[in-house]
C-alpha positions in Angstrom: 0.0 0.0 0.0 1.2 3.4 -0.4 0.0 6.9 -1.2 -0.3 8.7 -4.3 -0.7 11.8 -5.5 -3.9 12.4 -7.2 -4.1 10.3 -11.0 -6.6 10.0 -13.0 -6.6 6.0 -13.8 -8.7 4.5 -16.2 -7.8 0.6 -15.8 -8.8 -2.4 -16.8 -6.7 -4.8 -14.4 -5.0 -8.0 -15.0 -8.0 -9.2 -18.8 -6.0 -10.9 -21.2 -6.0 -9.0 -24.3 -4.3 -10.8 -27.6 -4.4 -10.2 -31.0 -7.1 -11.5 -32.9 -8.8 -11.8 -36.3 -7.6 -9.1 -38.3 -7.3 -8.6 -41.7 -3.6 -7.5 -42.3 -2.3 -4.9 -44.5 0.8 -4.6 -45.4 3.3 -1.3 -44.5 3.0 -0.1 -48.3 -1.2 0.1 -47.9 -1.6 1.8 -43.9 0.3 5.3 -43.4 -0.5 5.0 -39.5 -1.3 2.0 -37.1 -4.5 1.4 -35.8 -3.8 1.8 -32.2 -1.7 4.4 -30.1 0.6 3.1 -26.9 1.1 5.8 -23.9 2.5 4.9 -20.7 1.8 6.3 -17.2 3.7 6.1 -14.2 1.1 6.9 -11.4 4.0 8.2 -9.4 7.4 9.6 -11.1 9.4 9.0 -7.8 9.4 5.7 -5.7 11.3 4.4 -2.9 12.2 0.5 -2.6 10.3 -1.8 -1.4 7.0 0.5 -2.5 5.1 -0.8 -5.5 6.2 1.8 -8.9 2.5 1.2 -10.7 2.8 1.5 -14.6 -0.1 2.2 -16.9 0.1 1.2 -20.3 -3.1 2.6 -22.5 -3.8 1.3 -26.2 -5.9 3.1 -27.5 -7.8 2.6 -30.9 -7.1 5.7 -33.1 -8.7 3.5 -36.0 -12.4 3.7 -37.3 -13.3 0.3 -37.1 -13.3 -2.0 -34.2 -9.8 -3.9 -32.9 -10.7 -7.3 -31.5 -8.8 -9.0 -29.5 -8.8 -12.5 -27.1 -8.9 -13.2 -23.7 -6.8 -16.1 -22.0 -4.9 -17.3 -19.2 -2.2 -14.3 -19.1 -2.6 -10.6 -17.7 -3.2 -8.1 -20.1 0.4 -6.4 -20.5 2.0 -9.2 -21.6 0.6 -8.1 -25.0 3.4 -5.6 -24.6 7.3 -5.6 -25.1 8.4 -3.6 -22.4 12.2 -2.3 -22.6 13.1 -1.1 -18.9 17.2 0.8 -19.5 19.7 1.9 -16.7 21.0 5.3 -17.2 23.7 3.4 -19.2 21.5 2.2 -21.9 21.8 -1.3 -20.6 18.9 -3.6 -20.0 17.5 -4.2 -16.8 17.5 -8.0 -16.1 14.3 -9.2 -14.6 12.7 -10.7 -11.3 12.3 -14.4 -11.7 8.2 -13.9 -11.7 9.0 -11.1 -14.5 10.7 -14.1 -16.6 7.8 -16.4 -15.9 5.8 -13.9 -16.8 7.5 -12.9 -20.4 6.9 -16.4 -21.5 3.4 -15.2 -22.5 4.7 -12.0 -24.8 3.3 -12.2 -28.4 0.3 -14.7 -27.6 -1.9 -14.5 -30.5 -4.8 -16.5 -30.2 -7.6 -16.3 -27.2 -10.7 -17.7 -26.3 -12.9 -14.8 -26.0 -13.4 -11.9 -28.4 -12.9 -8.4 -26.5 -13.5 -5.2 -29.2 -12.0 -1.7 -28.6 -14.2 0.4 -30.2 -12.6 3.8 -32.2 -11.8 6.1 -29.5 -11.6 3.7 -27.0 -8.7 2.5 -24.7 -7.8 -0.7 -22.7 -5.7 0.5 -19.4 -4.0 -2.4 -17.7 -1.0 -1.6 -14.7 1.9 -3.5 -14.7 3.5 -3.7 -10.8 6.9 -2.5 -12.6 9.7 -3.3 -9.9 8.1 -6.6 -9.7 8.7 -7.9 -12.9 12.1 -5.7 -13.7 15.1 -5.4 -10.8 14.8 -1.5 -10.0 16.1 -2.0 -6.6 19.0 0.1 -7.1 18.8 4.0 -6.7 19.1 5.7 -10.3 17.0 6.6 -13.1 15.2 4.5 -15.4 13.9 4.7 -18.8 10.6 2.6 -20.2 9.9 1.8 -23.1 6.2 -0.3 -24.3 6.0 -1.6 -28.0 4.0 -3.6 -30.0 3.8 -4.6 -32.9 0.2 -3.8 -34.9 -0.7 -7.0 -37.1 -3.4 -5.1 -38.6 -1.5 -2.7 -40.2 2.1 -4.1 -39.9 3.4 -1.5 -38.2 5.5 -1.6 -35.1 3.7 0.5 -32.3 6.4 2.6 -29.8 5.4 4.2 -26.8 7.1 7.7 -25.7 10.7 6.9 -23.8 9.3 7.4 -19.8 11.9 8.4 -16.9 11.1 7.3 -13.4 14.1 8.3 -10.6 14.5 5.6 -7.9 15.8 7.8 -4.8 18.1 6.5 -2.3 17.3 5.8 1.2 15.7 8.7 3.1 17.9 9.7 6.0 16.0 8.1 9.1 16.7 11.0 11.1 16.0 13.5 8.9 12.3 15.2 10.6 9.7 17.1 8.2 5.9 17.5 7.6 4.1 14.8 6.6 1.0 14.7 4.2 -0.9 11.8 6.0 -1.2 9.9 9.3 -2.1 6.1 9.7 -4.1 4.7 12.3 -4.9 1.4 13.1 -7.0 -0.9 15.8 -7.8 -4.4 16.1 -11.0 -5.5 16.0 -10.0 -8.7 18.6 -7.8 -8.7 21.8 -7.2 -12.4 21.0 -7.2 -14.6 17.7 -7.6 -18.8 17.4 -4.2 -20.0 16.3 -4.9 -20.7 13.0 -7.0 -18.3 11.8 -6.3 -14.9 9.7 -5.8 -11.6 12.4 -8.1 -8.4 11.1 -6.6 -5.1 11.2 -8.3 -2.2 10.7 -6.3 0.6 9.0 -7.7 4.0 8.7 -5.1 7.4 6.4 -6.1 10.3 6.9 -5.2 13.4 4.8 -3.5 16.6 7.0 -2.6 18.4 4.0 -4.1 20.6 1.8 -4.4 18.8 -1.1 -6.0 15.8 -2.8 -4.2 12.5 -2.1 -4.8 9.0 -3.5 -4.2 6.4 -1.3 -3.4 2.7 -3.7 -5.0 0.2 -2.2 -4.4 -3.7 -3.3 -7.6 -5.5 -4.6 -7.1 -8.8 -5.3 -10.7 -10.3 -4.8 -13.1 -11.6 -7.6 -16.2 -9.8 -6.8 -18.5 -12.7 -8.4 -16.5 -15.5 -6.5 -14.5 -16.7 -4.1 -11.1 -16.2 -5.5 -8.6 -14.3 -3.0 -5.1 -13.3 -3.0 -3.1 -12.0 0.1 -4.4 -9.2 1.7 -0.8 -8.3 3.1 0.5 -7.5 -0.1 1.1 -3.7 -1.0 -0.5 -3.2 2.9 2.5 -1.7 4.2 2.3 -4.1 7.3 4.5 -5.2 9.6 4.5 -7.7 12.0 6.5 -8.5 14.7 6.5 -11.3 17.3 7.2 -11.9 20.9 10.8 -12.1 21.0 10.7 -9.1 19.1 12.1 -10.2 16.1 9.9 -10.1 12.4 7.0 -12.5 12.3 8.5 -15.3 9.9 7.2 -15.4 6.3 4.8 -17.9 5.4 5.9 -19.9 1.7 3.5 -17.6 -0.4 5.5 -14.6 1.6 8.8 -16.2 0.8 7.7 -16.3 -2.9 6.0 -12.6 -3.4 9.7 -11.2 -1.5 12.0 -12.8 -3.8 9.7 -11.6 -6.8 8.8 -15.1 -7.5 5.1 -14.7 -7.8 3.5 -11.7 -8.9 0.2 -11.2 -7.2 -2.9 -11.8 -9.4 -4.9 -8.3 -8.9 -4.5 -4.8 -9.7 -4.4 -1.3 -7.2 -6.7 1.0 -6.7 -6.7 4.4 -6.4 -8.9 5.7 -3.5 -9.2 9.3 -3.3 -8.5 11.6 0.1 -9.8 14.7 -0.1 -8.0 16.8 3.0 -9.3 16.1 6.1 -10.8 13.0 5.4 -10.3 9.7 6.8 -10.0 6.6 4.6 -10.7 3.1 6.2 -9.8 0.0 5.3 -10.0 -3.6 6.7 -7.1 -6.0 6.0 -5.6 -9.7 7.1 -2.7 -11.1 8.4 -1.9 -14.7 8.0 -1.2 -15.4 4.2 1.9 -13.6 3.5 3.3 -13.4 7.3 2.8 -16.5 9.8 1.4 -15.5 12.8 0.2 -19.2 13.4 2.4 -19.9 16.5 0.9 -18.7 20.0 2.0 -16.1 21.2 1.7 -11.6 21.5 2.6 -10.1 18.1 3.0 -6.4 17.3 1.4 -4.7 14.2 2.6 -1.5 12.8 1.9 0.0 8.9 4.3 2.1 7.5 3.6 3.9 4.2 5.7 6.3 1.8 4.8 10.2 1.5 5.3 10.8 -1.9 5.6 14.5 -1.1 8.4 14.2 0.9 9.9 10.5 0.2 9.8 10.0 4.2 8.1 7.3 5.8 5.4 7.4 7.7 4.5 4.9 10.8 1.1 4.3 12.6 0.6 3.0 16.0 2.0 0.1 17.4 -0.7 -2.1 18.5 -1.1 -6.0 20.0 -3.2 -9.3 19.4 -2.8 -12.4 21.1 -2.7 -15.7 19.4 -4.0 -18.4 21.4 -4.1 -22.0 22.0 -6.6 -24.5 21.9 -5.3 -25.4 25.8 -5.4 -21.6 26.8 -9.0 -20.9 24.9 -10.5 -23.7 26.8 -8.9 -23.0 30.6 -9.4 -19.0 30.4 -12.9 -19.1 28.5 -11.8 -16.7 26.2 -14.2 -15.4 23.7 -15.1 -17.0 20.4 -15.2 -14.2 17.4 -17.3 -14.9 14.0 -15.4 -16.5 11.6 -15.8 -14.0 9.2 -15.0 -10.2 8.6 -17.1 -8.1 5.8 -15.2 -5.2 3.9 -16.7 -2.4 1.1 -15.4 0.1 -1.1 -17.3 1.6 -3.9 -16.5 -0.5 -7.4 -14.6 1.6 -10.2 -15.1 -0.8 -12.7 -19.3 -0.1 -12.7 -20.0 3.6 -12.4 -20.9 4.1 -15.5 -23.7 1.2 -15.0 -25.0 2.3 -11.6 -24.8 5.7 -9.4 -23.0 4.2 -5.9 -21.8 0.7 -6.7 -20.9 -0.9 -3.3 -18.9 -3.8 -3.4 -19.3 -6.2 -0.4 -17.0 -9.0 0.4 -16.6 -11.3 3.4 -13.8 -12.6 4.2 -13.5 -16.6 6.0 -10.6 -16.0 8.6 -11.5 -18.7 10.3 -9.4 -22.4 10.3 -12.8 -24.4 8.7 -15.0 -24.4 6.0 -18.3 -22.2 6.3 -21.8 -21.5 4.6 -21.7 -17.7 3.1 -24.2 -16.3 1.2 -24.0 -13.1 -1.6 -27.6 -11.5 0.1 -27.8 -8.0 1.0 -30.9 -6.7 3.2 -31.9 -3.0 4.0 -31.8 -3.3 7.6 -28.1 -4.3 7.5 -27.0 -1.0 5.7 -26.2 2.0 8.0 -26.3 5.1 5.6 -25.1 8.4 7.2 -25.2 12.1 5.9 -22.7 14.5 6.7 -24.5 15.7 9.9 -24.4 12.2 11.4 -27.8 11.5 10.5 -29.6 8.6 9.3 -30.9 8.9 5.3 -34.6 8.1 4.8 -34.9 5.0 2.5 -36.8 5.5 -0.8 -40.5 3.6 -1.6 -38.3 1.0 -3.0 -35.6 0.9 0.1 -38.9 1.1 2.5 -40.6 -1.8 0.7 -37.8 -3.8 1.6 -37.1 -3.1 4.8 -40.9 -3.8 6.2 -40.4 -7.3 4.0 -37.6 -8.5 5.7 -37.9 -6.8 9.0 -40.1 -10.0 10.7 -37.1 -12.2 9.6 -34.6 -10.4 11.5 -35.3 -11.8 14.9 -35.7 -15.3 13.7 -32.9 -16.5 11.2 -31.2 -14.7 8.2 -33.2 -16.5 5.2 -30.7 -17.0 2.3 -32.2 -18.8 -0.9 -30.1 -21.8 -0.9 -28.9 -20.8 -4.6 -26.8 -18.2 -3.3 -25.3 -20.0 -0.7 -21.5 -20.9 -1.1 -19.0 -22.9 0.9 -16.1 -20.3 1.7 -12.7 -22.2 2.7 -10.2 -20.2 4.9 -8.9 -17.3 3.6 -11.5 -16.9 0.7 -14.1 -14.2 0.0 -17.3 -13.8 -1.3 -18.0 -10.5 -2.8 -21.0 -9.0 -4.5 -22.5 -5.3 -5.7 -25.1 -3.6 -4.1 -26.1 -0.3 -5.8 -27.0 2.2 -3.0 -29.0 4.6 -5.2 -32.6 2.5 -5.7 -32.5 2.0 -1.4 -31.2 5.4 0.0 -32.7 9.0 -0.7 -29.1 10.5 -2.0 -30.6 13.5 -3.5 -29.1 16.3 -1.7 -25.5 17.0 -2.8 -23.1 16.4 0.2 -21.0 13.6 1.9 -22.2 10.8 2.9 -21.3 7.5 4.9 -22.5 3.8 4.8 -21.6 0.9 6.7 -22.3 -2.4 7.2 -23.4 -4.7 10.2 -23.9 -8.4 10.1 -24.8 -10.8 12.4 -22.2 -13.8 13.0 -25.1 -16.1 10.7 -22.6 -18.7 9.9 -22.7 -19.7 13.9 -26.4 -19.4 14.1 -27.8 -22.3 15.5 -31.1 -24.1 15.0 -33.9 -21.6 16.2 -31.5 -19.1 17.4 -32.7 -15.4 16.7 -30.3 -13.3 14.9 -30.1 -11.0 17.4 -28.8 -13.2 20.3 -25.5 -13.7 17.8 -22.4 -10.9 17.8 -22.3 -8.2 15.4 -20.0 -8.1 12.1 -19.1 -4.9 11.3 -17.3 -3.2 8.1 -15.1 -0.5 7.3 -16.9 2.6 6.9 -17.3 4.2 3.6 -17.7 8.3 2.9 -18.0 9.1 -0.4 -19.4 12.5 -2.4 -22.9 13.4 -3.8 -22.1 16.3 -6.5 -24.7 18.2 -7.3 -24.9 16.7 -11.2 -25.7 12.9 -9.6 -28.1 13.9 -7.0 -31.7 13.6 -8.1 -35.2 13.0 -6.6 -35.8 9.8 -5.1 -39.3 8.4 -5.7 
């Protein structure tokens, strides 16, 4: 994880574009290529070990559509990417970035994908963790590729990007942020994932953009690490780093690139961005004992880092659970953040997930009821529901002391460390007609651990992140 300044980031992360069926012409019959390579580097200046997130944009400058296919690779493979020293030599790559080049110049696919004229296709490319840029210097990058539609080779402009050394520890100065963070437990089961709650806020006076990792299928239960790109740390009871787990040992040594893309979540200043993350993929923290957590970030405004609070959990034994009656917490955690991908299809597309961190198997389902939603305007107060978000609420109301009633259709079996995630547009529920800020939240009973008969309401509370995002005054409409 780490801030950014302010980028506007059109992306469509980790799609498989290749070349498909195209008539070719040869170099003699097209005077320009059908398509148009620029590159983006959503932040000119890094520091080692952050993330350096390159955008690569093809964009069709054709008038006919360029189709391509999808398959098993991510999208910038499609690309020859030249990464230079300040020598002119090449810069070798990680061992994932080799793994990865095996799929360059794939030209068939399974599934047809058009760019219309006009249109572009935005995928990132996590650059330092396919090319060596550990070294301080500056770089130069390159993207090419070649257009079989035309015949022409396409060349992106030549990109610097400086690579500073080590900030002086010492050295004291203004920062643009602070991080925060809690723990939602005291005490965790050995074995299970450890819930951090992370909250940035932004004490300058200027727009920030905090990139956040997402690496969650929001129609299924795929999940990669929620460490990665967190910023953090974890250390154990001797006081030494918590030990990597394999998976960890494999993203460090730039082994494994992780399957998901960043997001950019905007700060405006003075506001507070909140997150909820887990620790137990990339760093073990499967031994008993009191661990440490701390996240540290890089300001890009000042290349400084920036620390949070130190705060505790304890892991605990089966033996010490059972002799100190310690208590038992639901086995899942839920998480939101409004979904880029779909704002042009719906006005405040939530995306929920919930997250098993628990050491078994359990019964999920993709559901989302009114009375769980806890919608805020900038005064603290509740928003009325519309007709529609009223209907719904006096229809399941008489369910929510007896049993959450999932359609067995939507039900899935989460294993540990998977999520389920789905979309809930707030617009048709919530009367978001008045321009302002608003906040929503989520709470959830623990439904998994409901027993026969049991009323909802006798179970402990899940409860999300919470969300504030803007009304502008060209969204906001009457509600019916």
């Amino acid at each position: 994880m780490r801030i950014f300044r302010s980028t506007a980031l059109h992306s469509l992360p980790f799609l498989v574009a290749v070349m498909g069926y195209a008539h070719t012409l040869s170099p003699s019959q097209a005077s320009k290529p059908s398509f148009s390579i620029t590159t983006n580097l959503l932040d000119s200046v890094i520091r080692p070990p952050s993330e350096m997130i390159l955008e690569i944009c093809m964009t069709n400058i054709s008038d006919k559509d360029i189709h391509y296919g999808v398959d098993g690779q991510p999208l910038w493979t499609m690309f020859r990417i030249d990464v230079r020293d300040s020598s002119g030599s090449p810069v070798s790559m990680t061992p994932a970035g080799r793994t990865a080049a095996r799929g360059f110049g794939v030209v068939s696919g399974i599934i047809s994908v058009p760019i219309k004229p006009g249109q572009s296709i935005c995928p990132q490319l996590i650059l330092n963790r396919v090319f060596n840029l550990s070294r301080p210097g500056q770089y130069q990058v390159e993207v090419r590729k070649y257009d079989t539609i035309t015949g022409l080779l396409v060349t992106s402009k030549p990109l610097t990007v400086t690579v500073p050394p080590e900030a002086p520890a010492h050295k004291r100065t203004r920062h643009a942020f602070s991080i925060a963070i809690t723990m939602p437990f005291d005490s965790v089961k050995a074995g299970w994932l450890i819930p951090v709650s992370i909250a940035v806020r932004n004490i300058s006076n200027h727009d920030l953009s905090l990139a956040v990792w997402d690496g969650r299928n929001q129609d299924a239960t795929i999940h990669t690490p929620d460490e990665f790109g967190s910023g953090i740390g974890v250390t154990g009871s001797h006081g030494m780093p918590a030990p990597l787990t394999m998976t960890g040992h494999d993203y460090r040594d730039r082994i494994d690139i992780a399957d998901g893309a960043f997001i950019l979540e905007p700060i405006h200043p003075g506001e507070v961005l909140q997150e909820i993350r887990c620790i137990g993929d990339l760093i073990d923290v499967t031994k008993p004992g009191r661990y440490t957590i701390q996240v540290v970030l890089t300001d890009p405004t000042n290349n400084q880092l920036v620390k949070s609070n130190l705060t505790t959990v304890t892991v605990t034994s089966g033996a010490q659970e059972r002799q100190n009656s310690l208590p038992v917490h639901p086995p899942f955690i839920v998480s939101i953040r409004l979904d880029q991908s779909l704002t042009a299809k719906r006005e405040f597309p939530l995306l929920i997930c919930q997250t098993n961190i628990s050491d078994r198997n359990i019964v999920l389902d993709n559901a989302s009821y009114a009375y769980e939603f806890r919608v805020l305007d900038s005064h603290g107060i509740k928003v009325p529901p519309t007709d529609l978000g009223r209907k719904a609420l006096d229809y399941w109301t008489p369910y929510r002391r007896q049993h959450r009633p999932p359609a067995p259709s939507i039900a899935w079996k989460i294993a540990p460390g998977q999520s389920l995630c789905g979309i809930e547009d707030l617009a048709p529920g919530w009367d978001l007609s008045e321009p302002g800020t608003y906040s929503v939240q989520i709470i959830r009973y623990d439904y998994p651990d409901a027993a026969p008969g049991q009323g909802l309401d006798e179970l402990p509370t899940v409860k999300s992140n919470i969300l504030r995002f803007a009304v502008s005054p060209s969204v906001s409409k009457p509600r019916s």
